[in-house]
Gaussian input, Z-matrix of N, CA and C with variables (Angstrom, degrees):
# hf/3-21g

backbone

0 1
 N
 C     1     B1
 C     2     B2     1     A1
 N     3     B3     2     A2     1     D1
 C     4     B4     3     A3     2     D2
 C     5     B5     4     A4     3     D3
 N     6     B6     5     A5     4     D4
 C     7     B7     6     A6     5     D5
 C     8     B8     7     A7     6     D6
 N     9     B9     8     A8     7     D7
 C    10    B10     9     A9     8     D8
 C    11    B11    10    A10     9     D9
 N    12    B12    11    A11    10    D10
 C    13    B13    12    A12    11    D11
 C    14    B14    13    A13    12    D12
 N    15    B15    14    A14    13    D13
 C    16    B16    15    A15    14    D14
 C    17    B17    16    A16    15    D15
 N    18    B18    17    A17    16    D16
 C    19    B19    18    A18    17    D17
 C    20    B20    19    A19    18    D18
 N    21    B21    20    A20    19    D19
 C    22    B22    21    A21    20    D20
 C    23    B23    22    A22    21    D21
 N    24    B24    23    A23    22    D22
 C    25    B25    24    A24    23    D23
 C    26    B26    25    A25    24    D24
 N    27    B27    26    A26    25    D25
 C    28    B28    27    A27    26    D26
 C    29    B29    28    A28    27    D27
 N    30    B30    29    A29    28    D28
 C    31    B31    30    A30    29    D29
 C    32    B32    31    A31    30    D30
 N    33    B33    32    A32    31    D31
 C    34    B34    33    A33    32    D32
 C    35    B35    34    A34    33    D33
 N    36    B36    35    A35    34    D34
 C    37    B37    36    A36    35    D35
 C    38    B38    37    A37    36    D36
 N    39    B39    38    A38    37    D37
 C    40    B40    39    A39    38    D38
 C    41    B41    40    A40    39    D39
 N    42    B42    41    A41    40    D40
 C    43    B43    42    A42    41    D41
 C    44    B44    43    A43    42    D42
 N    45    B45    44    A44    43    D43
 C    46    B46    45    A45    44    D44
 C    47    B47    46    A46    45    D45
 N    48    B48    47    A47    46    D46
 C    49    B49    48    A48    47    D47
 C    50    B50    49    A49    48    D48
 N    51    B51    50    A50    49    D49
 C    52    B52    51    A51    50    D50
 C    53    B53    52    A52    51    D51
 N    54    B54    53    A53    52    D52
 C    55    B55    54    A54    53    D53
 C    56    B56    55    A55    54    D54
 N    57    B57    56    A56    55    D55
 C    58    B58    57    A57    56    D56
 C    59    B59    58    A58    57    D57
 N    60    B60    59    A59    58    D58
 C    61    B61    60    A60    59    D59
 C    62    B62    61    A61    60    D60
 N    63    B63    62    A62    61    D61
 C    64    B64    63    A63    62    D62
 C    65    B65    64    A64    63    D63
 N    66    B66    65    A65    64    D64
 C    67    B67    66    A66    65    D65
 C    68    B68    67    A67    66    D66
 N    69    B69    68    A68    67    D67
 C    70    B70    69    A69    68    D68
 C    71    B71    70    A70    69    D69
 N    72    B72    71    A71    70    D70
 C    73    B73    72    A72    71    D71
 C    74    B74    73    A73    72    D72
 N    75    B75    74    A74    73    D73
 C    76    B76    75    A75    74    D74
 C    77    B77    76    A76    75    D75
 N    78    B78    77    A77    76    D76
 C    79    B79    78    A78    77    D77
 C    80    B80    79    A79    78    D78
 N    81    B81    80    A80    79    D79
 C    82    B82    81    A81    80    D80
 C    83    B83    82    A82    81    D81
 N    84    B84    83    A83    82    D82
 C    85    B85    84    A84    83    D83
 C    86    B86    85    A85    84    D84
 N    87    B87    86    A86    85    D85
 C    88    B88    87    A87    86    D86
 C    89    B89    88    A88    87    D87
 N    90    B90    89    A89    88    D88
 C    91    B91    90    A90    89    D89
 C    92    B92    91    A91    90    D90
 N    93    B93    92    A92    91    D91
 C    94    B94    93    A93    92    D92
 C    95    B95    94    A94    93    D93
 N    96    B96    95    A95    94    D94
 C    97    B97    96    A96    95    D95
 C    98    B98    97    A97    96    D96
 N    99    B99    98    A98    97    D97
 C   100   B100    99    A99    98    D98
 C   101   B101   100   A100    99    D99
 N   102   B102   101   A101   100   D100
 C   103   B103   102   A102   101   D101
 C   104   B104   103   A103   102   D102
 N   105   B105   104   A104   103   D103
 C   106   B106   105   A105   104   D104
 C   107   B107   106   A106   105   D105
 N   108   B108   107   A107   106   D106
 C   109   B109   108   A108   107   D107
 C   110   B110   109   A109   108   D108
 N   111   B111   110   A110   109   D109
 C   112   B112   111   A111   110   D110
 C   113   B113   112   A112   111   D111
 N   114   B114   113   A113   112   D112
 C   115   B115   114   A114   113   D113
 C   116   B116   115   A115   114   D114
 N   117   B117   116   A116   115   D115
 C   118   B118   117   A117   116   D116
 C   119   B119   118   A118   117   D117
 N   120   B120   119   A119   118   D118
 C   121   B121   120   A120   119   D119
 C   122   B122   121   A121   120   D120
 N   123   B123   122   A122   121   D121
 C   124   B124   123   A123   122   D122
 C   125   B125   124   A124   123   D123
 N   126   B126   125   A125   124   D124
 C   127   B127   126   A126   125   D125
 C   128   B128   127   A127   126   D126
 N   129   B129   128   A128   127   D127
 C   130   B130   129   A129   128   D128
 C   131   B131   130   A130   129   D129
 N   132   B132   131   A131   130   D130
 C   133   B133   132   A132   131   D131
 C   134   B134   133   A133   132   D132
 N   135   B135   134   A134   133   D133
 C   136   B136   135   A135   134   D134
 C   137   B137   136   A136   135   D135
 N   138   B138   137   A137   136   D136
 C   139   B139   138   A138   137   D137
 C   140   B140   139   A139   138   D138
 N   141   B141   140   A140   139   D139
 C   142   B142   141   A141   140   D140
 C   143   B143   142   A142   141   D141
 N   144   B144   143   A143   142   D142
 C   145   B145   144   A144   143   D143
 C   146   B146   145   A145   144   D144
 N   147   B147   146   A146   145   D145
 C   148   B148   147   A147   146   D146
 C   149   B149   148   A148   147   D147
 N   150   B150   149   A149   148   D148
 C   151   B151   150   A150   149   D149
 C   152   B152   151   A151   150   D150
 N   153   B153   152   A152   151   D151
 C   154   B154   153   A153   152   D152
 C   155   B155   154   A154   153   D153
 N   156   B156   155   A155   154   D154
 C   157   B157   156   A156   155   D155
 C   158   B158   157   A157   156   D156
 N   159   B159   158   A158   157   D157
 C   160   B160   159   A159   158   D158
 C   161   B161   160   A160   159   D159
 N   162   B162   161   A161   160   D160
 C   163   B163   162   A162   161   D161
 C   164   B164   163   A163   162   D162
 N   165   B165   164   A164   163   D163
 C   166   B166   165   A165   164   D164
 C   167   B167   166   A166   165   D165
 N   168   B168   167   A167   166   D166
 C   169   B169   168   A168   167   D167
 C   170   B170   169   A169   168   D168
 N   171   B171   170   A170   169   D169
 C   172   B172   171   A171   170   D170
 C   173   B173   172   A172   171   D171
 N   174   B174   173   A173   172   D172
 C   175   B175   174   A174   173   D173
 C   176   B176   175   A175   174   D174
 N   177   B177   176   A176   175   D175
 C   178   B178   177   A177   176   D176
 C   179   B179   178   A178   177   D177
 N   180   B180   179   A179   178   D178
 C   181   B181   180   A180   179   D179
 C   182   B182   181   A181   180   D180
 N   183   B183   182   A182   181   D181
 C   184   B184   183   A183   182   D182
 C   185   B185   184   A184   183   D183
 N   186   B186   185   A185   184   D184
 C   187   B187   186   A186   185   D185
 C   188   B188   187   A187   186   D186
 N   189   B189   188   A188   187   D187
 C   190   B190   189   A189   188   D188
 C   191   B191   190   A190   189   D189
 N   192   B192   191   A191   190   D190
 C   193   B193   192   A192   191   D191
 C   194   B194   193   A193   192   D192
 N   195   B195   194   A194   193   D193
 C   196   B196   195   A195   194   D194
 C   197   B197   196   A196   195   D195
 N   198   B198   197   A197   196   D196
 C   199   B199   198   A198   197   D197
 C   200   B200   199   A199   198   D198
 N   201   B201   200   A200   199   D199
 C   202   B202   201   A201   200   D200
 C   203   B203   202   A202   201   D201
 N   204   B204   203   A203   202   D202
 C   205   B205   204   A204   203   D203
 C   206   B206   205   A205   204   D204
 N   207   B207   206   A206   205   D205
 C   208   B208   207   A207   206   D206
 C   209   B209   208   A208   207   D207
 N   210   B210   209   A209   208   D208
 C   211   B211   210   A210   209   D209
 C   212   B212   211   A211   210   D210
 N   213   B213   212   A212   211   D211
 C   214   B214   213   A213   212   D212
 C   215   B215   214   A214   213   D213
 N   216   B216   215   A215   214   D214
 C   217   B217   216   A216   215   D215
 C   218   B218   217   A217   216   D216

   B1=1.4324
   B2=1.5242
   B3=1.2662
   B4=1.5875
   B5=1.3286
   B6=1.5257
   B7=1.6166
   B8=1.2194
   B9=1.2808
   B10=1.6814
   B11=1.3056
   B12=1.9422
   B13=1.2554
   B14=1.6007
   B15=1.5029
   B16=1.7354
   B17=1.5763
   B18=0.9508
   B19=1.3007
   B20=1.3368
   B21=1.4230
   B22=1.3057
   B23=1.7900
   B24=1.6183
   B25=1.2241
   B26=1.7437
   B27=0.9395
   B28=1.7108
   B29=1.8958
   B30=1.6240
   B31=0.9474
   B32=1.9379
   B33=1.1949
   B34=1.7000
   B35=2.0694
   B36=1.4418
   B37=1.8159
   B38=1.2986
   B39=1.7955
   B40=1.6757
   B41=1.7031
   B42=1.3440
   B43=1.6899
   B44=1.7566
   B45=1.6646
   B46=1.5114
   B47=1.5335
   B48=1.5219
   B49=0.8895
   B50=1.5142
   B51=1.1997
   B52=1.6223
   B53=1.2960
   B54=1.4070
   B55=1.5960
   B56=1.6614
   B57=0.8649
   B58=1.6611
   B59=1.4175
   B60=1.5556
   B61=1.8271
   B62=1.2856
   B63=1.4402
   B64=1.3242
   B65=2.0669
   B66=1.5278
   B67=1.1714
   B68=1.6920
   B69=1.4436
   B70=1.3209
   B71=1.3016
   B72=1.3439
   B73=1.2141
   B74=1.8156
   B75=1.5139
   B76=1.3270
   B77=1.4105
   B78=1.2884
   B79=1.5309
   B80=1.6135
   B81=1.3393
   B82=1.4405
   B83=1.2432
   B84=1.0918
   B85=1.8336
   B86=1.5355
   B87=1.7899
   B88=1.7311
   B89=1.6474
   B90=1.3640
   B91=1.5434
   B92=1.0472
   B93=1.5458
   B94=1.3192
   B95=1.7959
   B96=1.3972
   B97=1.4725
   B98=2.0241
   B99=1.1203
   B100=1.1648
   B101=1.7992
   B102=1.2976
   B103=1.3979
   B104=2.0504
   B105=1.4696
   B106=1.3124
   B107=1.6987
   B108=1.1316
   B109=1.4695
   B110=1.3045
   B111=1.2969
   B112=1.6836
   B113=1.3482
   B114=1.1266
   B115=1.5291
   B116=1.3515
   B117=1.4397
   B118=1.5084
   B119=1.5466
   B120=1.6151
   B121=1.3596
   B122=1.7518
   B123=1.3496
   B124=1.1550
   B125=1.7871
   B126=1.0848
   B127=1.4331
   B128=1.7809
   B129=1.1018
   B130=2.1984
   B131=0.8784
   B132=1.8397
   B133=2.1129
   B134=1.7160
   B135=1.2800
   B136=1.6164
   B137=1.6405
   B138=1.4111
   B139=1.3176
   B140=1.4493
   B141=1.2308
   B142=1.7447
   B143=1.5485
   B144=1.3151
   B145=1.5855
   B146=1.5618
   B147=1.6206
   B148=1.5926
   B149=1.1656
   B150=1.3095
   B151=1.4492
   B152=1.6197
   B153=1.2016
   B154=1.4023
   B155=1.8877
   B156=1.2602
   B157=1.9995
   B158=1.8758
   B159=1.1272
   B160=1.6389
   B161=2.2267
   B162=1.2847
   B163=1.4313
   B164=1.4490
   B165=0.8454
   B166=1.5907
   B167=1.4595
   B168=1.4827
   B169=1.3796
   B170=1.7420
   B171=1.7347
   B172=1.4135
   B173=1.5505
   B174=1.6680
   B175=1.5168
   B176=1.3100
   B177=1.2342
   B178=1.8023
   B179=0.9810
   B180=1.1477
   B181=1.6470
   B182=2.2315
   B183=1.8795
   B184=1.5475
   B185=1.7789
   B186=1.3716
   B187=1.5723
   B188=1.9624
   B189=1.1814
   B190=1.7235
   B191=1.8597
   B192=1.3654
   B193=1.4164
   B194=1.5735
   B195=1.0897
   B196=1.7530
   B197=1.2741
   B198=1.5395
   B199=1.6803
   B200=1.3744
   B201=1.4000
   B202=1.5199
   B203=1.6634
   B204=1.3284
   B205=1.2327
   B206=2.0402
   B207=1.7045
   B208=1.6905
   B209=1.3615
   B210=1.6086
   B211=1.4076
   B212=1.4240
   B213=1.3452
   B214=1.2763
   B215=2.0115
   B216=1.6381
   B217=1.4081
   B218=1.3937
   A1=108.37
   A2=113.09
   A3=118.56
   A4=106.48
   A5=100.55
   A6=115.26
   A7=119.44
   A8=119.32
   A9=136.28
   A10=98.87
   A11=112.49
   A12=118.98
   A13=100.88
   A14=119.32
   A15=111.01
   A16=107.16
   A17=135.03
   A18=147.81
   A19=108.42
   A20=108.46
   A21=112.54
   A22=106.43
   A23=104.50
   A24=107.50
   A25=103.51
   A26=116.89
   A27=113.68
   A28=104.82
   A29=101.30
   A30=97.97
   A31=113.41
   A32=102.33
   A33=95.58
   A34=93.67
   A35=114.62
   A36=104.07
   A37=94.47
   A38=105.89
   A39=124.96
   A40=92.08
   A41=126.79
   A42=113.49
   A43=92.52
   A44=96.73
   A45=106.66
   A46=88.10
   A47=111.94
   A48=124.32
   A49=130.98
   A50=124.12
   A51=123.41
   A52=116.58
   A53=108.47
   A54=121.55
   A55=119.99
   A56=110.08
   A57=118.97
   A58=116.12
   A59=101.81
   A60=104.95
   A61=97.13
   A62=129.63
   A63=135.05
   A64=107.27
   A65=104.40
   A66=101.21
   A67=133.51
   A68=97.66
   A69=102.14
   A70=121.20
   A71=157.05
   A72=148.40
   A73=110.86
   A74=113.10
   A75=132.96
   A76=120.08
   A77=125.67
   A78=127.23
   A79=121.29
   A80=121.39
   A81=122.17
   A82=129.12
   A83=135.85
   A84=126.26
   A85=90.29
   A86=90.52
   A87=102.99
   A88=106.01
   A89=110.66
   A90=106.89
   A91=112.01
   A92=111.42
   A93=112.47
   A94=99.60
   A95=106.69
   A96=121.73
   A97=113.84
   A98=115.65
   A99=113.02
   A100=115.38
   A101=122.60
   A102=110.08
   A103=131.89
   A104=82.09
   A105=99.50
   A106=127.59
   A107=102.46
   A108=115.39
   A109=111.48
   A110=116.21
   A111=109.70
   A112=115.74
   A113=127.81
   A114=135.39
   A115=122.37
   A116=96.25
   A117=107.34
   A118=122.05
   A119=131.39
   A120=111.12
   A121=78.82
   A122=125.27
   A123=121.47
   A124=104.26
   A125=110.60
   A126=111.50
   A127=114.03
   A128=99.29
   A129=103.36
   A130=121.79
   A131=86.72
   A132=94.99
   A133=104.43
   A134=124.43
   A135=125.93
   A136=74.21
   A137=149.66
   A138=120.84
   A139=102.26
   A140=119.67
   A141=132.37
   A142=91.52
   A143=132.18
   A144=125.93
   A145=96.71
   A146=131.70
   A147=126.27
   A148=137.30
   A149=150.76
   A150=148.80
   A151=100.42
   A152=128.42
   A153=120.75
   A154=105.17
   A155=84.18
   A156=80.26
   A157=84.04
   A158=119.49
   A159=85.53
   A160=94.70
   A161=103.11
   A162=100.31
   A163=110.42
   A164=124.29
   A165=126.15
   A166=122.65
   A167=122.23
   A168=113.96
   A169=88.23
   A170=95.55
   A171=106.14
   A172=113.50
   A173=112.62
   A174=137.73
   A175=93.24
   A176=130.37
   A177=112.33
   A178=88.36
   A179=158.92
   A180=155.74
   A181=109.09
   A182=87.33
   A183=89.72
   A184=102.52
   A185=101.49
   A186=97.10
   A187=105.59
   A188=114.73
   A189=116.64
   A190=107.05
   A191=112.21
   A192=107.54
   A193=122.91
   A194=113.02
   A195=114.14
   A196=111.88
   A197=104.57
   A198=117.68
   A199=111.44
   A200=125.44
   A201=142.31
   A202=112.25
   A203=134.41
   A204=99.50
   A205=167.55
   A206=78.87
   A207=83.76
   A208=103.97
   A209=98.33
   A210=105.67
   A211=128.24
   A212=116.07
   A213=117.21
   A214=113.16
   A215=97.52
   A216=97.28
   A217=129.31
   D1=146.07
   D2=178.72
   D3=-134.05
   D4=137.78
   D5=158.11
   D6=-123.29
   D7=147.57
   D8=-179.85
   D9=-113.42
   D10=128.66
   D11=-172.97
   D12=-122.12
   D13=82.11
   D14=-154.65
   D15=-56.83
   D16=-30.54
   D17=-168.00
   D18=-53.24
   D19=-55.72
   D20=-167.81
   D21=-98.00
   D22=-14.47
   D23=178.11
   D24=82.63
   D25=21.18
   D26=-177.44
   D27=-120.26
   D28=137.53
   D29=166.26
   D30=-104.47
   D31=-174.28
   D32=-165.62
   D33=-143.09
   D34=102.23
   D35=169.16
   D36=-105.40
   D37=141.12
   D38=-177.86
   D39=-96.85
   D40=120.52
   D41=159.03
   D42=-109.54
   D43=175.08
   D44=-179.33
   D45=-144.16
   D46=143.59
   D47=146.04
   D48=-127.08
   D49=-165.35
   D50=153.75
   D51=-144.12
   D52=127.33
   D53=-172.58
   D54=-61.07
   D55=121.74
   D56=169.10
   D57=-30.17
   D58=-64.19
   D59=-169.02
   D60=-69.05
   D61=-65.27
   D62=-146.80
   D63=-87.55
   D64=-15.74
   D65=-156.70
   D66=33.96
   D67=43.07
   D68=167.02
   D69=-82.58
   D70=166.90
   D71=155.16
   D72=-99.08
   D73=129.33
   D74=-165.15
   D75=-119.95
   D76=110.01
   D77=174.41
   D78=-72.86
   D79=100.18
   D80=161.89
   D81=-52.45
   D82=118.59
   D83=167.06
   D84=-121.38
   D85=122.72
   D86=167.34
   D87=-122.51
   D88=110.72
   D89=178.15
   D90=-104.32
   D91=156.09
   D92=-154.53
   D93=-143.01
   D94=111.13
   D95=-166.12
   D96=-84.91
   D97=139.41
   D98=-174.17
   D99=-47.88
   D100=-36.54
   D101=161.44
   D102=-96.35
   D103=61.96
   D104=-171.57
   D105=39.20
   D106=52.13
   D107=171.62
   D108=-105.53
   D109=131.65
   D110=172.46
   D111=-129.01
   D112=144.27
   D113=167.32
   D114=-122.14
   D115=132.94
   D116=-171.30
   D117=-106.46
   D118=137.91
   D119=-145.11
   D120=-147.20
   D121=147.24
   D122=-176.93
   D123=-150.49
   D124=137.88
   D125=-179.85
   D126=-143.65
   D127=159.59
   D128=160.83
   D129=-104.03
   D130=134.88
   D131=-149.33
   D132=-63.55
   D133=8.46
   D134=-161.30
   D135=-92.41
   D136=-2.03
   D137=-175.52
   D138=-141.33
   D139=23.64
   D140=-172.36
   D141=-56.35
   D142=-62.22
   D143=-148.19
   D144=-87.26
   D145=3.19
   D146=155.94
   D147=-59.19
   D148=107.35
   D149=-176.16
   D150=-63.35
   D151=16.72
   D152=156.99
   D153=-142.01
   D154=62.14
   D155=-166.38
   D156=-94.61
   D157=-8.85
   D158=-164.89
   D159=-103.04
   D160=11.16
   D161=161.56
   D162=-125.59
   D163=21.42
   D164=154.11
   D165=-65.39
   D166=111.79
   D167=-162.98
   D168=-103.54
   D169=151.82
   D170=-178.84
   D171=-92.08
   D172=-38.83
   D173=-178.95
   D174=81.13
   D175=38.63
   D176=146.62
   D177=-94.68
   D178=62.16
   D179=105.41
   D180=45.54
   D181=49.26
   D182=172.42
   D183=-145.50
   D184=53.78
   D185=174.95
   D186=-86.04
   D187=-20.70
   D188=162.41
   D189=-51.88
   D190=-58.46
   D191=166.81
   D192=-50.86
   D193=-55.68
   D194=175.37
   D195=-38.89
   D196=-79.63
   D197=174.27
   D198=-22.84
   D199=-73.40
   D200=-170.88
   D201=-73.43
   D202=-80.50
   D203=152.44
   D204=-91.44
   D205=35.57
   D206=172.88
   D207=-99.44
   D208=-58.30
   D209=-164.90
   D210=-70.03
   D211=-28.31
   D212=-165.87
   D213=-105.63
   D214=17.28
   D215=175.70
   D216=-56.93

């Protein structure tokens, strides 16, 4: 899913996946700023509606796997 925020000039794509080891399912947000800057933000969808979901640690101790093969295929 994509949103365009003209104001700020940023767009925002949601991916989902689900992890192999843990079989959790994980929400991506990759935003993407008008001078090609992007930031990548990843969370577990068991804590999507938390105002601290993107520092909530799970301890399956495989965010090197996420990063490398979800996001960067």
């Amino acid at each position: 899913m994509r949103t365009e925020d003209p104001s700020s000039l940023r767009i925002v794509d949601l991916w989902t996946f689900r992890s192999i080891k843990s079989n959790k399912r994980y929400i991506v947000e990759i935003e993407h700023f008008s001078n090609n800057f992007f930031g990548i933000k990843f969370y577990w969808k068991g804590v999507a509606n938390s105002k601290k979901r993107y520092s909530f640690l799970t301890n399956d101790n495989e965010p090197r796997t996420i990063v490398i093969c979800h996001v960067f295929k």
